[in-house]
C-alpha positions, 0 to 999 in steps of 0.5 A: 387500304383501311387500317385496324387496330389490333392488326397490321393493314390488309388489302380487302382481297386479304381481310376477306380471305382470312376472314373466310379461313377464321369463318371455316375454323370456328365453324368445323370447331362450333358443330354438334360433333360427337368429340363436341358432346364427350367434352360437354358431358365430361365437363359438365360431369366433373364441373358437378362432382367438384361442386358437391365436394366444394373443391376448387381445384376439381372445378378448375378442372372443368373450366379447363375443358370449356367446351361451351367457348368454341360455339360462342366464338362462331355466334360471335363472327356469326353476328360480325358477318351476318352468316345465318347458317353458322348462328344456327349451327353455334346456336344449337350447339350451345342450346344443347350443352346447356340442357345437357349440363343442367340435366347432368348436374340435376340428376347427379343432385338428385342421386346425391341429394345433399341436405346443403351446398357449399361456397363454391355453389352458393358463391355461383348464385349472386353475379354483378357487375364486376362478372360481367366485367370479366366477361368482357375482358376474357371474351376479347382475349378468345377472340384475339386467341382465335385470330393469332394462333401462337396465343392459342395457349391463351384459351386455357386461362379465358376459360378458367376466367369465364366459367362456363360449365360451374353456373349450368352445373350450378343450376341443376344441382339447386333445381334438384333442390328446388331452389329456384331463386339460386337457380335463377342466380347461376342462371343469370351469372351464365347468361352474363358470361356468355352476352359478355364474351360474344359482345367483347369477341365482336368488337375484337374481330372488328378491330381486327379487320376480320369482318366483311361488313361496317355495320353489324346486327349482331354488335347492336342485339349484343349492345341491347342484351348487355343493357338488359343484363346490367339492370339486374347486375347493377342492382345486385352490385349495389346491394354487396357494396350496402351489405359490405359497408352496414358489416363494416358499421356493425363490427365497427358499432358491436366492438367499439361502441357498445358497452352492454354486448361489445365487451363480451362477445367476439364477432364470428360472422354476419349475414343481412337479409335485405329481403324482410323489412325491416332488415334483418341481421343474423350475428355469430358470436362467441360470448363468455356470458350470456346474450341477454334479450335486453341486451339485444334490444339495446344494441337494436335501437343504437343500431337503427339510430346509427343506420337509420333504418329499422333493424332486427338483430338476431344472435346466434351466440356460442359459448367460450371458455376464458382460461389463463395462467393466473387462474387456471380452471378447477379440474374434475379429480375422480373421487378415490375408492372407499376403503375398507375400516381397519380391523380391530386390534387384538388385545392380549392377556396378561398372560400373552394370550389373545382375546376376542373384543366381541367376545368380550363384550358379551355377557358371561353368562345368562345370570350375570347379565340379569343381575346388573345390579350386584357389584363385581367381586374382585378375588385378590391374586394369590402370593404365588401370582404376585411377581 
């Protein structure tokens, strides 16, 4: 009587029929039904729309769908017991979700036609090693769900790990850009998943004693095809370590060790291109002064020294304000209106009656203001006059 590891020992006549029971359940499950395509289209709708509004929440919502988990448990006990008819129903199911959802999220794209996405979509265009690691894990955890129906709740938390729906989603909306390298990226990344989850589901179902035969073709094409992934996986792994650790140098270098820009800037952000040769760094920063191209000239060469590699720095500089108590800024005080000049004071008489200056300032008459020359008479007042 052999033994498994996941599961309490079985007769053959036992493994062989809940082998069949699992078979007939993933295979009603895997079809091309109508229910099947309803939540392919909804999934792949809601995956798209919470993509271009960059909410997680909404994308989760989509993953809790996960239609696309049900034909990749059918390749999977496909490949473990050799049954050509379920690989090619579970086969064209998942083909057909996947042009579905690209051709979806491509047309949504196409309508919207935002001039950029955000970090939910651009997040989904760079896999590595570490996403094919969670494939695995998820993938036997589907598995293992499948076989014992009181874990059936487990399916929910698989597809949120694994997230089917947002890579395809992904691929439409960057193609109606046409952006092919981030297209190929999501692309990768479901490629990644789906590999993952049949090879960690085939393991699992053999563990469990679910499969009729000792060897399986489908355990080595799913051996070869993860290799195949891992090539390109790991070279991007390796590069997200080299761009965290050359981030990590640079913020280190910029405020610690350099006196020309460290002091007055403060480091925003970092982005490296590993693309162009020699590398190139774009900086955000916030500067109280000017970023002088000396400056940066400066900070290169000490940068390729310290690397040792060549660098281009680029700066991307805005402006701040320093304002503190001891000196508080000058404000702008609006001037205030103009007034009007005081009218002239009117003087009186002697006799108490008011004289106009204008008037007074003018000539008598014609003759006194020709003869300028003649001295003023002044007649003496009379005794009566006198107070």
């Amino acid at each position: 009587m052999p033994k498994t590891l996941l599961a309490s020992p079985l007769s053959p006549s036992e493994r062989d029929r809940k082998s069949r029971e699992l078979e007939r359940t993933i295979r009603r499950a895997s079809g091309l039904t109508q229910s099947y395509l309803f939540l392919v289209v909804t999934s792949a709708l809601v995956a798209t729309f919470g993509l271009l509004a960059n909410s997680v929440a909404v994308i989760i919502g989509a993953m809790l769908i996960a239609p696309v988990l049900q034909p990749l448990r059918g390749l999977a006990l496909a490949g473990v017991n050799g049954n050509p008819r379920l690989l090619k129903r579970a086969g064209i199911s998942l083909l057909v979700a996947v042009l579905l959802a690209i051709a979806l999220s491509w047309f949504l794209g196409r309508v919207v036609a935002l001039p950029e996405y955000g970090s939910e979509v651009l997040g989904r265009t760079n896999p590595n090693l570490i996403d094919l690691g969670i494939a695995v894990v998820a993938g036997a955890v589907a598995a293992y769900a499948s076989v014992e129906h009181n874990l059936s709740d487990a399916i929910a938390g698989t597809g949120i790990a694994v997230a089917l729906m947002p890579p395809l989603a992904t691929v439409g909306l960057t193609l109606a850009q046409g952006d092919l390298r981030a297209s190929g990226g999501a692309m990768l990344l479901f490629l990644t998943n789906v590999v993952g989850i049949i090879l960690a589901e085939i393991l699992t179902f053999k563990l469990m004693g679910v499969s009729r035969h000792k060897t399986s073709r489908g355990l080595y094409l799913s051996l070869v095809l993860t290799s195949l992934l891992s090539i390109p996986l790991g070279l991007s792994f390796w590069e997200s370590l080299q761009n965290a650790r050359l981030q990590r140098d640079l913020r280190e270098i910029l405020l610690t060790e350099t006196i020309t820009v460290g002091r007055q800037v403060q480091l925003q952000g970092v982005n490296i291109n590993w693309n162009r040769k020699p590398i190139e760094v774009q900086l955000q920063v916030r500067a109280l002064r000017p970023v002088t191209p000396r400056q940066v000239k400066l900070v290169e060469t000490f940068l390729e020294n310290k690397l040792g590699q060549p660098v281009r720095l680029i700066f991307f500089v805005s402006s701040s304000v320093e304002v503190t108590s001891d000196e508080p800024p000058e404000l702008d005080i609006p001037e205030p209106a103009p007034t009007k000049p005081p009218a002239p004071a009117i003087e009186t008489s002697p006799a108490g009656s008011a004289t106009d200056p204008a008037a007074e300032a003018q000539p008598a008459s014609d003759t006194e203001a020709d003869s300028p020359t003649e001295p003023a008479t002044v007649k003496p007042p009379a005794a009566s006059e006198v107070p």
